[in-house]
Backbone as CSV, one residue per row, in Angstrom:
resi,resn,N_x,N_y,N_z,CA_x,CA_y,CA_z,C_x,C_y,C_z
1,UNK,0.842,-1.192,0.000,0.000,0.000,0.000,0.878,1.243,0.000
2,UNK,0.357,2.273,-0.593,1.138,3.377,-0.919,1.310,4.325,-0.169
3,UNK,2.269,5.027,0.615,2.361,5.543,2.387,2.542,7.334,1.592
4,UNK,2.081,7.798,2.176,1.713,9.424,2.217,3.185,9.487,3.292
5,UNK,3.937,10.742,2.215,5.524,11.198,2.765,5.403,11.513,4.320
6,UNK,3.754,12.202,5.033,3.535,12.612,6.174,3.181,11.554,7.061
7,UNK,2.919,10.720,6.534,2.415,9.831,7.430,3.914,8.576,8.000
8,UNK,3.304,8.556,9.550,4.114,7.731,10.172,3.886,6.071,9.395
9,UNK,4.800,5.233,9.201,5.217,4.192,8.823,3.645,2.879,8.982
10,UNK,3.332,3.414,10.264,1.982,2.537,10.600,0.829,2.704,10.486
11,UNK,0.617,4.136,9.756,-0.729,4.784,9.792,-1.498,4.482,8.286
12,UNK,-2.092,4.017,8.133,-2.761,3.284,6.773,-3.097,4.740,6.050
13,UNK,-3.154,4.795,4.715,-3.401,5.783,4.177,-4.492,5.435,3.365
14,UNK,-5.494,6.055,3.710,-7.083,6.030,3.065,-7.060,6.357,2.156
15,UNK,-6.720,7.326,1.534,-6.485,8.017,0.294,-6.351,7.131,-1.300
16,UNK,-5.488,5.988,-0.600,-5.124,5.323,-1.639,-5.776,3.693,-1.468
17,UNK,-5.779,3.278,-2.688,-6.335,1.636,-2.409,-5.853,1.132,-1.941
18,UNK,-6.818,-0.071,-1.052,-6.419,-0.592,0.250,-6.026,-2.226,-0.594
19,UNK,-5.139,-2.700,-0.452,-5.360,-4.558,-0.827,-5.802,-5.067,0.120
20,UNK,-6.422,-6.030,-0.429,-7.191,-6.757,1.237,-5.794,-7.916,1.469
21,UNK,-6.361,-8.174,2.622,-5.168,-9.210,3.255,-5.445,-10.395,2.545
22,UNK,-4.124,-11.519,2.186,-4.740,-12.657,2.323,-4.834,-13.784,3.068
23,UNK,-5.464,-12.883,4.302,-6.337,-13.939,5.776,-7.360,-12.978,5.700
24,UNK,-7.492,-12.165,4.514,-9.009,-11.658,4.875,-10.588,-12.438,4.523
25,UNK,-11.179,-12.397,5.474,-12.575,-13.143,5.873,-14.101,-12.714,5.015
26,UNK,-14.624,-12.999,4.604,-15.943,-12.654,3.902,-16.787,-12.479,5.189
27,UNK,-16.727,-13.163,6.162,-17.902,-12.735,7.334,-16.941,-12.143,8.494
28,UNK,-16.976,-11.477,8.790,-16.312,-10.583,9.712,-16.728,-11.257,10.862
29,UNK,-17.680,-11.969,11.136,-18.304,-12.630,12.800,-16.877,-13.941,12.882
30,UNK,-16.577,-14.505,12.003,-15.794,-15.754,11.984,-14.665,-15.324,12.722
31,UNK,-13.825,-16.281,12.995,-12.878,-16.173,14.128,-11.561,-15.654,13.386
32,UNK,-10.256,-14.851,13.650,-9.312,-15.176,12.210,-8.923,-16.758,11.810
33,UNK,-8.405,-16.926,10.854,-7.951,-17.988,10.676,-6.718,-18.191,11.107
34,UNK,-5.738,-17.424,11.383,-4.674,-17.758,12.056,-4.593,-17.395,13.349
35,UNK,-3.196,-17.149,14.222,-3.233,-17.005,15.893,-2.027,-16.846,15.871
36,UNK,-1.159,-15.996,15.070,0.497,-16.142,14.783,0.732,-15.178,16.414
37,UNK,-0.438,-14.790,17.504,0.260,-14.176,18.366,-0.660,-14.943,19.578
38,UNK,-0.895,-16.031,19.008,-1.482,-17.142,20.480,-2.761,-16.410,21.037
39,UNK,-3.419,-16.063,20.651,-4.726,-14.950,21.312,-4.113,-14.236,22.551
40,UNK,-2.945,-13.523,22.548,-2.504,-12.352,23.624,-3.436,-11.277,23.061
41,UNK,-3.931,-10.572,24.091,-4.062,-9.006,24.443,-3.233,-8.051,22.830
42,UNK,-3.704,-7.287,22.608,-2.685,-5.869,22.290,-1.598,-5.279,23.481
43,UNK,-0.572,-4.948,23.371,0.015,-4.457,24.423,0.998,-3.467,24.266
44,UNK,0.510,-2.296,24.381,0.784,-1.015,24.004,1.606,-0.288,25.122
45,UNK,2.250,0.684,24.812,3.655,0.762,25.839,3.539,2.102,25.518
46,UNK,3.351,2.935,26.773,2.807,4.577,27.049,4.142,5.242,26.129
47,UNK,3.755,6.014,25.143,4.554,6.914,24.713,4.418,8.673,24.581
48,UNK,5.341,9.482,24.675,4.922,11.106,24.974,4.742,10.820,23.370
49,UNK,5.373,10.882,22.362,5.195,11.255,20.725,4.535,10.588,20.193
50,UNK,3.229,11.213,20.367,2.373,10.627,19.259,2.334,10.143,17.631
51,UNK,3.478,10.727,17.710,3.417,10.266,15.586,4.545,8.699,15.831
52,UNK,4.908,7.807,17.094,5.095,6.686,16.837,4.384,5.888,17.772
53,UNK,4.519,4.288,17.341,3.465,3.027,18.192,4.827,2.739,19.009
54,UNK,4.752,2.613,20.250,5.164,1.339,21.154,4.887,0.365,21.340
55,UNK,4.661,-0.832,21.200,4.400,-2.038,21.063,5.375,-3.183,21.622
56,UNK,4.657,-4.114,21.867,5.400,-5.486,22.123,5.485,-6.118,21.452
57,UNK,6.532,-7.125,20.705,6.710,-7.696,19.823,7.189,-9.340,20.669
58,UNK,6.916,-9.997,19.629,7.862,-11.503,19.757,8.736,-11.432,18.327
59,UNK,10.283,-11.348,18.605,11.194,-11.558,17.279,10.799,-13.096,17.080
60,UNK,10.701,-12.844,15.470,10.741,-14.407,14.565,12.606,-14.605,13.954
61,UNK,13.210,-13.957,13.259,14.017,-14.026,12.740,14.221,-12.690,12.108
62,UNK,15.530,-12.904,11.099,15.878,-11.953,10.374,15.839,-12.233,8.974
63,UNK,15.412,-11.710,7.715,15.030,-12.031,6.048,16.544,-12.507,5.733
64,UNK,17.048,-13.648,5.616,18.422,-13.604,4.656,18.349,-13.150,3.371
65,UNK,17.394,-13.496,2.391,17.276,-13.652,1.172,16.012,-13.461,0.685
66,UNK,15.833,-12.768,-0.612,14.591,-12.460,-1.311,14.142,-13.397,-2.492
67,UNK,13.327,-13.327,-3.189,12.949,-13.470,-4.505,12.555,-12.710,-5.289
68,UNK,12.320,-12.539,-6.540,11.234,-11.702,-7.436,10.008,-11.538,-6.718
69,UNK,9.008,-10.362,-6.655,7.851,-10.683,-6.413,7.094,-11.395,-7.110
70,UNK,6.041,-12.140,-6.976,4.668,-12.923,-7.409,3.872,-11.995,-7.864
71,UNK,4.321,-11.802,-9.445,3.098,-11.000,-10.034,2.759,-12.076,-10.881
72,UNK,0.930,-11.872,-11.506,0.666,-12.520,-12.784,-0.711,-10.990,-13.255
73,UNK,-0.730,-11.622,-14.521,-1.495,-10.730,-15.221,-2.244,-11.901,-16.099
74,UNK,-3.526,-12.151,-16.172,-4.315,-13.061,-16.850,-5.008,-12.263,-17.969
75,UNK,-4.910,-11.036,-17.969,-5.716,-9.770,-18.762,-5.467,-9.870,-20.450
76,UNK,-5.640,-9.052,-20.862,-5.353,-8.706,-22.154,-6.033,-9.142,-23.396
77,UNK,-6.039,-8.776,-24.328,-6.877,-8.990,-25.877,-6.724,-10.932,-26.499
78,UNK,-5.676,-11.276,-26.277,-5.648,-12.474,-26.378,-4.950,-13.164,-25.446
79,UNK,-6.550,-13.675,-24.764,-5.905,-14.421,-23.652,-5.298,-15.906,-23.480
80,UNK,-4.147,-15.923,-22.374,-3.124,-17.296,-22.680,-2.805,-17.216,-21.175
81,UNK,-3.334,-18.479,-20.845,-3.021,-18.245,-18.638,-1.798,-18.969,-18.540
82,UNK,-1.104,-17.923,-18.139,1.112,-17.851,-18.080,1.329,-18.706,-17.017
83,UNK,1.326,-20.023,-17.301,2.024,-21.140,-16.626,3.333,-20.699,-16.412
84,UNK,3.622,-20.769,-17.171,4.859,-20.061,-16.987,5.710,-19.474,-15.674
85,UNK,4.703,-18.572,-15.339,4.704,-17.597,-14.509,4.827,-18.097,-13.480
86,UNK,3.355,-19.381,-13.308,3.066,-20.048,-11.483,4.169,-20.625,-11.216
87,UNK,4.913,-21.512,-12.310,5.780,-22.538,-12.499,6.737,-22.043,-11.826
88,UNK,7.409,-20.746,-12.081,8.307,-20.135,-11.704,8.096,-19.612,-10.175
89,UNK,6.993,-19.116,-9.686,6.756,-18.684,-8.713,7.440,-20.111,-7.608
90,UNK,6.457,-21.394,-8.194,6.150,-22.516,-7.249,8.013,-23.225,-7.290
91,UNK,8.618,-22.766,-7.937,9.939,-23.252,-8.415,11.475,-22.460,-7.457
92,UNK,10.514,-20.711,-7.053,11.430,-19.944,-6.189,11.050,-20.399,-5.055
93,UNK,10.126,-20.938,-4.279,9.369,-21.004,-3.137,10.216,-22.698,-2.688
94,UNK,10.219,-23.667,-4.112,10.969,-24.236,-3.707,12.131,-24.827,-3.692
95,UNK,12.940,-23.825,-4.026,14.090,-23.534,-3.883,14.424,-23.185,-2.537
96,UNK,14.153,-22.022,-1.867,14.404,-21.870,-0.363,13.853,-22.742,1.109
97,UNK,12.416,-24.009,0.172,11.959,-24.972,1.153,13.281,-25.844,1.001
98,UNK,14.094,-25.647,-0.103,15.544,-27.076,0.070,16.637,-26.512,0.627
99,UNK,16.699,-25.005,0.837,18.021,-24.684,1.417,17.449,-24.500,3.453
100,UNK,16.039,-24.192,3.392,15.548,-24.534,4.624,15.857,-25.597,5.493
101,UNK,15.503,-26.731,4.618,15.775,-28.093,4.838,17.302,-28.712,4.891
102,UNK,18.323,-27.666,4.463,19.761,-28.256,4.510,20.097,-27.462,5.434
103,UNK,19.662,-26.420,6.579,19.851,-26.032,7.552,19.374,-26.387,8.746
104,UNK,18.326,-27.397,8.914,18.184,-28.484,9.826,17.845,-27.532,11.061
105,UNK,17.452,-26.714,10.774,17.120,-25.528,12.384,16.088,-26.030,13.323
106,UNK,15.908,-26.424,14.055,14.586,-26.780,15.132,13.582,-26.130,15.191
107,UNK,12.648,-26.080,13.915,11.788,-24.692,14.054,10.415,-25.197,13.596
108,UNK,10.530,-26.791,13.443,9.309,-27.926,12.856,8.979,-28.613,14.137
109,UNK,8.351,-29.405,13.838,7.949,-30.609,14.537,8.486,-32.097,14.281
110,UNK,8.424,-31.875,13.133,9.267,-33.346,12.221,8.988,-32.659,10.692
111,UNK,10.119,-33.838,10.432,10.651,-33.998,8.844,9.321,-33.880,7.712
112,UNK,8.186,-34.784,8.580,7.116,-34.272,7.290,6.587,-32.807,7.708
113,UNK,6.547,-32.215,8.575,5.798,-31.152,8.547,6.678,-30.128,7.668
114,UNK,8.008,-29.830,8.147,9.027,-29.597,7.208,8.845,-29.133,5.703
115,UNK,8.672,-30.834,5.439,8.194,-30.802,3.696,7.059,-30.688,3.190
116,UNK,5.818,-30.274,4.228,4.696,-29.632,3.523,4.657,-28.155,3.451
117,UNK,5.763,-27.673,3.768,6.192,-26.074,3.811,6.336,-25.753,1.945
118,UNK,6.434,-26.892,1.434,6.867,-26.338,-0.001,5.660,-25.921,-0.682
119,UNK,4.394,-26.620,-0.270,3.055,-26.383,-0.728,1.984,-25.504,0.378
120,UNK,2.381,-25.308,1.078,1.612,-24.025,2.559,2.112,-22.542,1.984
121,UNK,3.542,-22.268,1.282,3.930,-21.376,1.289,3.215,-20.416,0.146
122,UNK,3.309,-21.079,-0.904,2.931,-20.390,-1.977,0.912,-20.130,-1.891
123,UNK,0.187,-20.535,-1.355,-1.148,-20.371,-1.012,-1.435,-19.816,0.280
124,UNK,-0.338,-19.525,1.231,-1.069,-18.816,2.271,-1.411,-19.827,3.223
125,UNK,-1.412,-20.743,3.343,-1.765,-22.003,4.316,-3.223,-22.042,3.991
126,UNK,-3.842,-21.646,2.787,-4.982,-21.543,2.553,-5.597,-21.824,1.465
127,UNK,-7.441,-22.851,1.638,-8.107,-23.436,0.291,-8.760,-22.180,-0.014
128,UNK,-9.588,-22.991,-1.246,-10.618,-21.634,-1.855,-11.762,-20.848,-1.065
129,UNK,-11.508,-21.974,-0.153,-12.839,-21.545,0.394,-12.703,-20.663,1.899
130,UNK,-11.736,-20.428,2.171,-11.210,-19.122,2.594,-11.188,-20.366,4.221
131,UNK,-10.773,-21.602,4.293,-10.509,-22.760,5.367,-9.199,-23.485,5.026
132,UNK,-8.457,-23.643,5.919,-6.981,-24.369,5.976,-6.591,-25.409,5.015
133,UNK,-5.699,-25.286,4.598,-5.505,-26.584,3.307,-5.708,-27.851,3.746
134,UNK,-6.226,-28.299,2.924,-6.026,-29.698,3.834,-5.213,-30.633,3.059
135,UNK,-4.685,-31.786,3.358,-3.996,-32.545,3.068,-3.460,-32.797,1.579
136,UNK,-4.798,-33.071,0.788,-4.599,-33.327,-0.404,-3.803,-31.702,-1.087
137,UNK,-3.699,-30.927,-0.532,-3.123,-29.737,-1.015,-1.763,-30.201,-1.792
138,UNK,-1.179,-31.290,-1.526,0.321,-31.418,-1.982,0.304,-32.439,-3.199
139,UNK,-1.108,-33.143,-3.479,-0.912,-33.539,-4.524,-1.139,-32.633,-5.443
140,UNK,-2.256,-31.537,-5.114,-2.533,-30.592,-6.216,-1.263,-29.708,-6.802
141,UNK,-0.360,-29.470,-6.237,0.999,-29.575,-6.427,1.591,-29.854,-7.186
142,UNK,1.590,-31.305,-6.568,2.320,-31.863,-7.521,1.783,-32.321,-8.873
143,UNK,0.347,-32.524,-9.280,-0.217,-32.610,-10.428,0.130,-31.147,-11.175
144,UNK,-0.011,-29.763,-10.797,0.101,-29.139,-11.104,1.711,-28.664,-12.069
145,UNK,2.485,-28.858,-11.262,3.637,-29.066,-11.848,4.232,-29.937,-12.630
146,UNK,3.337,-31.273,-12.516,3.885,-32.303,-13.905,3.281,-32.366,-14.712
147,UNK,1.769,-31.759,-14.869,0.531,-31.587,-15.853,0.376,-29.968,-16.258
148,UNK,1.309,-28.999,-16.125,0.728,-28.151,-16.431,0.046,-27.895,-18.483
149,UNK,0.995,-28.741,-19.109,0.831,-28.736,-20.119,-1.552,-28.669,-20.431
150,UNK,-1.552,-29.663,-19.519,-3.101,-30.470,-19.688,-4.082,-29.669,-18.538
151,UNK,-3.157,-28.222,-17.600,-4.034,-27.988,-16.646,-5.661,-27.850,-17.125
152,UNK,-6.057,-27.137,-17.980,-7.322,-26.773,-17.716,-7.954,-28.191,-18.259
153,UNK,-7.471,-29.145,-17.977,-8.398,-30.313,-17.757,-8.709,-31.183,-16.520
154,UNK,-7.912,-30.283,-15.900,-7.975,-31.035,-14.127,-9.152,-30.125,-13.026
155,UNK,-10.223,-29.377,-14.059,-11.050,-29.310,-12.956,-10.294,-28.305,-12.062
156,UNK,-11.664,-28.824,-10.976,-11.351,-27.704,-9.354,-10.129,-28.258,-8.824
157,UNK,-9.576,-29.626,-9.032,-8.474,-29.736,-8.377,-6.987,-28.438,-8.347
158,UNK,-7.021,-28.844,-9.465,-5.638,-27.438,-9.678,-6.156,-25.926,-9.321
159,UNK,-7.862,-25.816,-9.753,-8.559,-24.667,-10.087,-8.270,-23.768,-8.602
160,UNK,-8.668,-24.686,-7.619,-8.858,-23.973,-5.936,-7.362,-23.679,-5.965
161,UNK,-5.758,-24.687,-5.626,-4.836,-24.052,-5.233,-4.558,-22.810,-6.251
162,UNK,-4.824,-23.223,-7.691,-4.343,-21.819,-8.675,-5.441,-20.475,-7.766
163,UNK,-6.039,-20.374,-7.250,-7.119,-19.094,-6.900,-6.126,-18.780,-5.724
164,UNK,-5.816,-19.644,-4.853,-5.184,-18.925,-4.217,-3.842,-18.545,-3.904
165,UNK,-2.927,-19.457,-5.084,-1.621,-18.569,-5.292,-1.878,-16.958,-5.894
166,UNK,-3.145,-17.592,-6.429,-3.241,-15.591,-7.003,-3.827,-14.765,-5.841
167,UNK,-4.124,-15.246,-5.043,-4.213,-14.191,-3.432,-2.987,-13.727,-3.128
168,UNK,-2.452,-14.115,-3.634,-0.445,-14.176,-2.758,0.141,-12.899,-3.821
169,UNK,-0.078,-12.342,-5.195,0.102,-11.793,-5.833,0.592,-10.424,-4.929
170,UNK,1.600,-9.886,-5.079,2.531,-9.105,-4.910,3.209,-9.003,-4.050
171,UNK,3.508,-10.388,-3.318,4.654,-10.755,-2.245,5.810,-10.986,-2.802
172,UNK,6.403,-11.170,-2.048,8.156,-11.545,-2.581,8.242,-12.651,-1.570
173,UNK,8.381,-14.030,-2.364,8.984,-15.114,-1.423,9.950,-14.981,-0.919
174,UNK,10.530,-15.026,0.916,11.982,-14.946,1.419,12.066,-16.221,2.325
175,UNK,13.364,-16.085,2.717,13.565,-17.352,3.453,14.545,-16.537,4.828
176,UNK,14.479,-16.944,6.040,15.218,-16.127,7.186,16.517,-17.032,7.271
177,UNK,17.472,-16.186,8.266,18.314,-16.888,8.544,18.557,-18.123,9.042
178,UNK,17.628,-18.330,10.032,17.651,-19.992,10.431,16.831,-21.013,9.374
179,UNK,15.997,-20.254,8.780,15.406,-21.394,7.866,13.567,-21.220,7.405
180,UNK,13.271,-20.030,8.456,11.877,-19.847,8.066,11.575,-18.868,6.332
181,UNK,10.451,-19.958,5.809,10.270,-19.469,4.545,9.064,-18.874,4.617
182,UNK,8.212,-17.703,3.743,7.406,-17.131,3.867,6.960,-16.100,2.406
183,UNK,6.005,-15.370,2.638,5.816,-14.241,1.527,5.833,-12.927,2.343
184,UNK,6.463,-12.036,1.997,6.524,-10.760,2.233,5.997,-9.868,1.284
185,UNK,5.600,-8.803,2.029,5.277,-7.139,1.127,6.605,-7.521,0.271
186,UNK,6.060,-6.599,-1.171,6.998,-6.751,-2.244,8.531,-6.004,-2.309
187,UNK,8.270,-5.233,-1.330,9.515,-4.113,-0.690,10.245,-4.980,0.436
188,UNK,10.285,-6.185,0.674,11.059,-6.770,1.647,12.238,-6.673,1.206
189,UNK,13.473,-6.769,2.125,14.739,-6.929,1.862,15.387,-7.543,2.848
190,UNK,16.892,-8.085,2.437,17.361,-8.557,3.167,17.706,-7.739,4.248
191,UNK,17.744,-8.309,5.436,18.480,-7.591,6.728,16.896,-7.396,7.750
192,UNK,15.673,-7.362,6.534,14.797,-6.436,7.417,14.218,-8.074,8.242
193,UNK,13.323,-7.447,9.539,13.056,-8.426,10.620,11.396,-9.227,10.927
194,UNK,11.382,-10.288,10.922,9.753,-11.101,10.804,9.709,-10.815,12.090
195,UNK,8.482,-10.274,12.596,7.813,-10.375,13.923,6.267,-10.538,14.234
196,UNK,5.883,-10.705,15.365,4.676,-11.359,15.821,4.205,-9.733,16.982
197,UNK,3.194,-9.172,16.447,2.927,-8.266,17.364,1.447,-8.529,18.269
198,UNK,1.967,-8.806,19.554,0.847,-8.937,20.468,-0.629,-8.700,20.277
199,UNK,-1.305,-9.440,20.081,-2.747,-9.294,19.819,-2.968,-9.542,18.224
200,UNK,-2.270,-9.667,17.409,-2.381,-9.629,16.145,-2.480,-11.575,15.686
201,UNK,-3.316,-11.206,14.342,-3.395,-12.958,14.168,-2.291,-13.481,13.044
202,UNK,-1.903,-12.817,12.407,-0.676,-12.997,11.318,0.759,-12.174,12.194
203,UNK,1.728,-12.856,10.890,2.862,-11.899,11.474,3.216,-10.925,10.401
204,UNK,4.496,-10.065,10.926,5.107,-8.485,9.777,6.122,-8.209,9.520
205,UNK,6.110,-7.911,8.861,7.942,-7.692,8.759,8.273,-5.944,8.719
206,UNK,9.581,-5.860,9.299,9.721,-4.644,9.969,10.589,-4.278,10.132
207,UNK,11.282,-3.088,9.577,12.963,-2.393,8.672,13.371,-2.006,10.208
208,UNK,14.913,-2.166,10.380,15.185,-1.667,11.539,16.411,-0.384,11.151
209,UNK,16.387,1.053,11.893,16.355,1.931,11.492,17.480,2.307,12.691
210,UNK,17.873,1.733,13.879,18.716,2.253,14.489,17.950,2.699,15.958
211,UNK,19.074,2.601,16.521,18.194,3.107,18.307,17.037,2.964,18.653
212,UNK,16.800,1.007,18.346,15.275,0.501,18.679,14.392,0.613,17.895
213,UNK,14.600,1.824,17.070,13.294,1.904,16.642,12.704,1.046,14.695
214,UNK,12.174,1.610,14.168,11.367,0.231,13.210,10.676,1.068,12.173
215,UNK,11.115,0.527,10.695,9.698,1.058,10.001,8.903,-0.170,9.737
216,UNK,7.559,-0.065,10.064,6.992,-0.860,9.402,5.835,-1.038,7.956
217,UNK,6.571,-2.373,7.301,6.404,-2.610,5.989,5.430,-3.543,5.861
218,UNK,4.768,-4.345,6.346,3.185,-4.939,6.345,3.282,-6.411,6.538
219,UNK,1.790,-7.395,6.259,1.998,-8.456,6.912,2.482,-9.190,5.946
220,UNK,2.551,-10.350,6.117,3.584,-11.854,5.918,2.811,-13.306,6.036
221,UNK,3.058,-13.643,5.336,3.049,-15.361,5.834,3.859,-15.874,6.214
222,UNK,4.420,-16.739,7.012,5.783,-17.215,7.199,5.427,-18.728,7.927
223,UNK,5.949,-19.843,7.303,4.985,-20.617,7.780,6.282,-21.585,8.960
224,UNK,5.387,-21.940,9.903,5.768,-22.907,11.242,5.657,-21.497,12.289
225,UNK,4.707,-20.588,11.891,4.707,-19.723,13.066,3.147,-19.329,13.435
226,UNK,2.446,-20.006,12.328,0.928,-19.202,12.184,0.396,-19.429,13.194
227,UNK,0.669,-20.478,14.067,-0.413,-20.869,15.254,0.129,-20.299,16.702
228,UNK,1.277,-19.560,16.510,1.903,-18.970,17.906,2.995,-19.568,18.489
229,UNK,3.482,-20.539,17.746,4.459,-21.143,17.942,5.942,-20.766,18.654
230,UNK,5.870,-19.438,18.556,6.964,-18.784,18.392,7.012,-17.895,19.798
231,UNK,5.555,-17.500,20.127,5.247,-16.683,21.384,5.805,-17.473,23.067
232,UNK,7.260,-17.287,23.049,7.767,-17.201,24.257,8.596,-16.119,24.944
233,UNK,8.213,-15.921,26.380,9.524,-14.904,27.401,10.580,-14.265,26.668
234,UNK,11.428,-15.309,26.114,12.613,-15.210,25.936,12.883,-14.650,24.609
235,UNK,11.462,-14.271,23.641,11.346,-13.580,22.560,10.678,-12.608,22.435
236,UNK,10.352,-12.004,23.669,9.135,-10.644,23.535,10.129,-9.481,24.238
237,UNK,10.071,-8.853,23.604,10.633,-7.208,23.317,9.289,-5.858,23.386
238,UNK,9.505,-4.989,23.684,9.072,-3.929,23.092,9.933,-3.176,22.183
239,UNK,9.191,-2.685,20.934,9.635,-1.519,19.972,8.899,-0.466,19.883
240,UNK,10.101,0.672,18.834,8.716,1.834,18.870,8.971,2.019,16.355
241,UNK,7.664,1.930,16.605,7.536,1.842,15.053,7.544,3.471,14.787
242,UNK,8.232,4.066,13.783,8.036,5.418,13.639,7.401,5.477,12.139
């Protein structure tokens, strides 16, 4: 989203179009679908300057490495749906699930959960129907990638994960230093930091600027963290976002 020169780093700018999230909900009564901050409170930390947030954070890691962003364009006068394109997307995503996996970091449960990171990442941990992937998600996958020649003959199978790699459209796949892989705002870079902010159901990533303080650049997927995994003592900080 496009930030007004006056506006502090966290303050949404109305002015301009909003993208919706993709954990955003069609019924607003439903619960979120994720819990990347364990259902804590908000926890806000008294500040005199109003033009920044104090906040509590849980650090996730730090971005080692980027990708291209995830654009596609299906538009135009003669239309041709750019396999191409997903192929490549689903091809950077797993690329950093194998250098994840040759860093062996303790940040899974086991070896298979591990390797369903290659197919969680690129959809958001999410079906069409706006409910958690479920299992068969990894064959659609993998049909997808050895059939793309024949896709539009596979039906809703390919149809649901293709809908929602295109939710993911203008992230940049990264991978952190210990090994967590994810999608970031398309402005991610290396160095900048994944975190979990108290009360929040996803996590963000967030430029660090010197003497504590943070710009922040928006939310993330990052997967082995969505359920709060990550929310301990020994990782909660306060920052101040300017």
């Amino acid at each position: 989203m496009e930030k007004h020169a006056g506006l502090p780093s966290w303050v949404p700018n109305w002015r301009c179009e909003i993208n919706r999230s993709f954990a955003w909900l069609r019924d607003e009564e439903k619960k979120p679908l994720f819990k990347a901050s364990a259902n804590l409170e908000v926890e806000l930390v008294e500040e005199e300057n109003d033009r920044v947030l104090a906040i509590m954070r849980y650090k996730v890691d730090e971005v080692e490495e980027v990708r291209g962003p995830w654009n596609v364009d299906v538009t135009g006068e003669t239309y041709r749906f750019p396999h191409e394109t997903y192929i490549n997307y689903l091809s950077q995503v797993g690329q950093f699930c194998l250098i994840s996996k040759a860093k062996d970091a303790n940040i899974y449960r086991d070896s298979e959960r591990r390797d369903e990171t290659v197919w969680w990442v690129p959809v958001g941990d999410l079906e069409q129907d706006e409910t958690f992937l479920p299992y068969h998600g990894m064959a659609n996958l993998d049909e997808y990638k050895k059939r793309v020649a024949e896709i539009g003959a596979m039906g809703d199978m390919a149809s649901g994960y293709r809908t929602r790699m295109w939710e993911m459209k203008g992230k940049r796949p990264f991978i952190s230093t210990i090994g967590y892989v994810g999608m970031g705002p398309s402005y991610t870079s290396t160095g900048d930091i994944i975190v979990v902010l108290a009360g929040a159901s996803i996590p963000f990533i967030i430029r660090p600027l010197g003497e504590g303080k943070y710009r922040f650049l928006g939310q993330c997927y990052c997967d082995g963290i969505m359920e709060g995994e990550i929310v301990t003592e020994d990782r909660r900080e306060n920052i101040v976002l300017i």
